[in-house]
C-alpha positions as CSV (number, residue, x, y, z in Angstrom):
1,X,-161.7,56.1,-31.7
2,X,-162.7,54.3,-34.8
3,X,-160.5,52.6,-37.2
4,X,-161.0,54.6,-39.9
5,X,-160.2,58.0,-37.9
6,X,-156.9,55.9,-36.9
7,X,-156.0,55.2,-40.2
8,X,-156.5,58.6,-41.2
9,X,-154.4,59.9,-38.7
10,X,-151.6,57.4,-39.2
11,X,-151.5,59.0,-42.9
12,X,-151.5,62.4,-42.0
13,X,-148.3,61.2,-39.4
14,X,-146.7,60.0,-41.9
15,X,-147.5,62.7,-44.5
16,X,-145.9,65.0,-41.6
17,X,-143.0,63.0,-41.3
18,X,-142.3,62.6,-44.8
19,X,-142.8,66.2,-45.6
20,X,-140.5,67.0,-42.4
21,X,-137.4,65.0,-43.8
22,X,-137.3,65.7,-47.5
23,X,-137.3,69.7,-46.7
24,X,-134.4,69.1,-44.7
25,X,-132.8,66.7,-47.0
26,X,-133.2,69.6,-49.5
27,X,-132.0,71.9,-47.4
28,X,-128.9,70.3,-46.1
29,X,-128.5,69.6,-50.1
30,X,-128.1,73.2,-50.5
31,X,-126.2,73.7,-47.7
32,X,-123.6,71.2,-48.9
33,X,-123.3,73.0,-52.6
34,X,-123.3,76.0,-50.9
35,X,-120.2,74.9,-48.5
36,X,-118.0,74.0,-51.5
37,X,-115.1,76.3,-52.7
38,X,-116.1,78.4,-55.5
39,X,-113.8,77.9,-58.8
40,X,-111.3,80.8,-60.6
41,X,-113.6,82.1,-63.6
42,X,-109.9,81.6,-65.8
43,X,-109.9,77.6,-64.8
44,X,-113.8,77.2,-66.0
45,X,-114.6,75.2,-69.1
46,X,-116.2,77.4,-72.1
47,X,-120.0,77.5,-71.2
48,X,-122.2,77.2,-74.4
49,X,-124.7,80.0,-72.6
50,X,-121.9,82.1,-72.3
51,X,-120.5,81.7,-75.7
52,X,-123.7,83.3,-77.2
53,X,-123.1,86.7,-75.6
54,X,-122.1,89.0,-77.9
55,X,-118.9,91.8,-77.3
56,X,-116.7,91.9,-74.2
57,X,-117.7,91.4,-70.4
58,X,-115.3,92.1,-67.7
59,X,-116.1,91.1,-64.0
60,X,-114.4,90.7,-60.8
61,X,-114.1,88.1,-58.3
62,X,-112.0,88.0,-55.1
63,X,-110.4,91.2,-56.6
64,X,-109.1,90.2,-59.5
65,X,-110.6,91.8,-63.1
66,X,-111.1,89.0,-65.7
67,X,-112.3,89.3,-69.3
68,X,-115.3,87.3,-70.7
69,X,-115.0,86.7,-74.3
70,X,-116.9,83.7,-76.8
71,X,-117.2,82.1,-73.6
72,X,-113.6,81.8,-71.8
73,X,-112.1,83.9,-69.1
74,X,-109.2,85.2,-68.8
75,X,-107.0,87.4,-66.0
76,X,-106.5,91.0,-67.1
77,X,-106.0,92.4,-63.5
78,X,-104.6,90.0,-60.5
79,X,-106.2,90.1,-57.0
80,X,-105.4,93.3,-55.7
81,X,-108.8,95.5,-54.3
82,X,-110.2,95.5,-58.0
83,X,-113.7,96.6,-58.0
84,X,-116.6,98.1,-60.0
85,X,-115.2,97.9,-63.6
86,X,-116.8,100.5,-66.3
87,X,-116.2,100.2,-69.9
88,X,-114.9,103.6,-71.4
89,X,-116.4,104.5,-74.9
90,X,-114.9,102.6,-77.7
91,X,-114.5,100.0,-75.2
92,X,-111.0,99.6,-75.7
93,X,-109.9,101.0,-72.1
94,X,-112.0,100.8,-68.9
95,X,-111.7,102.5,-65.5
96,X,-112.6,101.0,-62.2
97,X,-112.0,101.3,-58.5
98,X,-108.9,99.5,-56.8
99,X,-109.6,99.2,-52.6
100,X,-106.2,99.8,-50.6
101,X,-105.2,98.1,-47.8
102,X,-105.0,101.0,-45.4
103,X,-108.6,101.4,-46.3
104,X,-108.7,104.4,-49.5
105,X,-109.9,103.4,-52.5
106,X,-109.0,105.5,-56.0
107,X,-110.2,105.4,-59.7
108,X,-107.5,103.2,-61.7
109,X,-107.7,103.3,-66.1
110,X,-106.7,100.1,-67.7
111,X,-107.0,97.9,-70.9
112,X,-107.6,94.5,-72.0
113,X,-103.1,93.6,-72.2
114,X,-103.2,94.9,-68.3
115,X,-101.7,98.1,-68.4
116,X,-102.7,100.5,-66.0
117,X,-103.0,104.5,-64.8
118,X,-104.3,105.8,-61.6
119,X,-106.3,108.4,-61.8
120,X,-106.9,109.5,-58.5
121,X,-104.8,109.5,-54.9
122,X,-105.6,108.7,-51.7
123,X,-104.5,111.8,-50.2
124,X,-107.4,113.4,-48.9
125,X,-107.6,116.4,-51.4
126,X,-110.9,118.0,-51.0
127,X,-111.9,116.4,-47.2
128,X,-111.3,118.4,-44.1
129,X,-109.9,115.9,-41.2
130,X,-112.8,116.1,-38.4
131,X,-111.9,116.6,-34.6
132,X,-113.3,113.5,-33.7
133,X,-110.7,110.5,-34.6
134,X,-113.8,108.3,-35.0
135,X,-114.7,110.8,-38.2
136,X,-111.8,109.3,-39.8
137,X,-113.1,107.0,-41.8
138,X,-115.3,109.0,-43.2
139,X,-113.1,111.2,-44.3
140,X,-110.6,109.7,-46.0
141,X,-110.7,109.7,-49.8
142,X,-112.9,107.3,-51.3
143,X,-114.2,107.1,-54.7
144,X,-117.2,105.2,-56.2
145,X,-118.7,104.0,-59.0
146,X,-117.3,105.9,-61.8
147,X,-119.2,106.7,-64.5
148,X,-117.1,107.9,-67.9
149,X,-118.6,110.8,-70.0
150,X,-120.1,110.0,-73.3
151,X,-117.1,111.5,-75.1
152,X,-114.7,109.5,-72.5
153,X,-112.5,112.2,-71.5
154,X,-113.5,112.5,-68.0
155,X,-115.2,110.6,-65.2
156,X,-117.7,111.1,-62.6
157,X,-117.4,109.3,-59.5
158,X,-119.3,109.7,-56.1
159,X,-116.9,110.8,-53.0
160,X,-117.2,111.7,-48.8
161,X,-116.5,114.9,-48.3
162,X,-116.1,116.3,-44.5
163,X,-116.3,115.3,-40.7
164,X,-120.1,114.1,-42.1
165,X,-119.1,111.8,-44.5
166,X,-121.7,112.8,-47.1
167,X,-121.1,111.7,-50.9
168,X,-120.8,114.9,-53.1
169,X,-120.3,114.2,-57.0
170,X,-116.5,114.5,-57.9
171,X,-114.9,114.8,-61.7
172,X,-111.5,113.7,-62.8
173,X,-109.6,113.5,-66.6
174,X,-108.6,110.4,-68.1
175,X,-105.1,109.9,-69.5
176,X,-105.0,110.2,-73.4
177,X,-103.0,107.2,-74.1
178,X,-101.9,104.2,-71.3
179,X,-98.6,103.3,-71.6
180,X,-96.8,100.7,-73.0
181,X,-94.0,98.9,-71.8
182,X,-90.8,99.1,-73.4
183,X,-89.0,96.0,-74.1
184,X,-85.4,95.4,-72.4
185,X,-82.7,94.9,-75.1
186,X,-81.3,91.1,-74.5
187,X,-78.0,91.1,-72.3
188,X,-74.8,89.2,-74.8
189,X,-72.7,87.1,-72.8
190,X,-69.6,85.8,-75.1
191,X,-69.7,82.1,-76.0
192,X,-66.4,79.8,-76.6
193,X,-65.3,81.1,-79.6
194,X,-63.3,84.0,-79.8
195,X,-65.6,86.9,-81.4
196,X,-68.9,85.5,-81.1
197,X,-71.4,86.9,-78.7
198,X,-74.4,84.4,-77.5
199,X,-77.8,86.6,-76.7
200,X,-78.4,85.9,-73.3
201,X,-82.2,85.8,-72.3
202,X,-83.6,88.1,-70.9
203,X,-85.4,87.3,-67.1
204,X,-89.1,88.4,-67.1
205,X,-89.8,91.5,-65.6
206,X,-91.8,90.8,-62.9
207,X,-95.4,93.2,-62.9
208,X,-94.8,97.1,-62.2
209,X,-96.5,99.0,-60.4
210,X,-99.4,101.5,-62.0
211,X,-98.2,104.4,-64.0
212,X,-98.5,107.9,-62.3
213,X,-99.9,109.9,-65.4
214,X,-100.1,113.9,-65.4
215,X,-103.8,113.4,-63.9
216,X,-104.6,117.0,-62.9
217,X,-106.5,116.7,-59.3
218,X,-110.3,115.6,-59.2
219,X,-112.9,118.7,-59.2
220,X,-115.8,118.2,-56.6
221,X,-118.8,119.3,-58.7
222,X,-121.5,119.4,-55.7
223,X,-121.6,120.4,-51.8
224,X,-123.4,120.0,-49.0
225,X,-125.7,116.8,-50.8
226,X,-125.7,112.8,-49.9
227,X,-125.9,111.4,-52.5
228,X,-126.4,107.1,-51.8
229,X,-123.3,105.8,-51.9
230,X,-125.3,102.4,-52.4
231,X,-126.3,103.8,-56.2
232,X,-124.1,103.7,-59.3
233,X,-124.1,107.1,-61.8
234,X,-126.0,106.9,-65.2
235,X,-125.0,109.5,-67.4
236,X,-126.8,110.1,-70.9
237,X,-125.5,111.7,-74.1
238,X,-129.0,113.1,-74.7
């Protein structure tokens, strides 16, 4: 072997080597970033990129709803199953899908202050229980991706209905109004002097649960299709 083929195969060795150790530097790099926790979006700094977006973004992350505006977060909705948020026309409401713990999920309207309606129950109405206990996951009522009408009074969402599980195309009303909370009159508690009443603050109320508004019972609109439950629901005025 000559000296110049040795040379050239020292290079390519430690070409090899070099290439070898900075892909797995880069990788272990990522792997590292990767590894760390991921930050609340309400605890973020205002990004400049995000400050340029125009209007009002909601997003969820580890079940909770938060509100993008001029670049800051903040909480609407607190971990709780909060999924899929859709903005309603005139985009001062939105509806979105809250997961249960027993394993339902049901279509939920609320606004930017936090108040919310539930729209839909997770007590099977329209699914037939299947003999086979296995079928009952399937069959309990789920509801996906809703999509609000152009006019916002009513919402389409996708829905298993039977022992099959298949999603049919299911149509529920949205409350006129959400409510609003009414405020509890400050208790008096009488102070030292005779005839004087102090105000007594009043303790905070801690969060209620959602409103049950007269919500008249979804309407399945299709049967015996499958539709992919993977796939949200455009709907066009035109």
């Amino acid at each position: 072997m000559t000296a110049r083929r040795v040379v050239t195969i020292a290079c390519l060795l430690a070409l090899w080597g070099a290439g070898g150790v900075g892909t797995y530097s880069v990788l272990g790099s990522h792997r590292s970033v990767a590894a760390r926790k991921a930050g609340r979006p309400d605890q973020a700094t205002v990004n400049p990129a995000l400050a340029g977006l125009p209007g009002t973004l909601y997003l969820v992350q580890g079940g909770a709803l938060y509100r993008l505006q001029q670049g800051r977060f903040t909480t609407v909705l607190k971990a709780g199953g909060w999924a899929q948020p859709r903005v309603l026309p005139g985009g001062q409401s939105l509806v979105l899908v809250r997961r249960d713990p027993s394993g339902y999920s049901d279509l939920y309207r609320t606004n930017a202050s936090g108040a919310t309606v539930q729209l839909t129950r997770d007590q099977g109405r329209g699914a037939v229980q299947g003999t086979d206990p296995g079928s009952q996951l399937v069959t309990q009522y789920w509801a996906m991706y809703p999509q609000a009408s152009p006019d916002g009074t009513r919402v389409l969402f996708l829905a298993p209905v039977g022992p099959s599980g298949y999603f049919q195309l299911w149509s529920t009303a949205t409350p006129a109004a959400l409510p609003t909370p009414t405020p509890r009159p400050a208790p008096v508690r009488a102070s030292g002097r005779r005839g004087v009443a102090t105000p007594t603050p009043a303790p905070v109320a801690a969060a209620s649960p959602p409103a049950r508004a007269a919500v008249p019972p979804p309407v399945q609109l299709t049967d015996n299709l499958d539709f992919d439950a993977t796939s949200p629901i455009a709907w066009s005025a035109g």
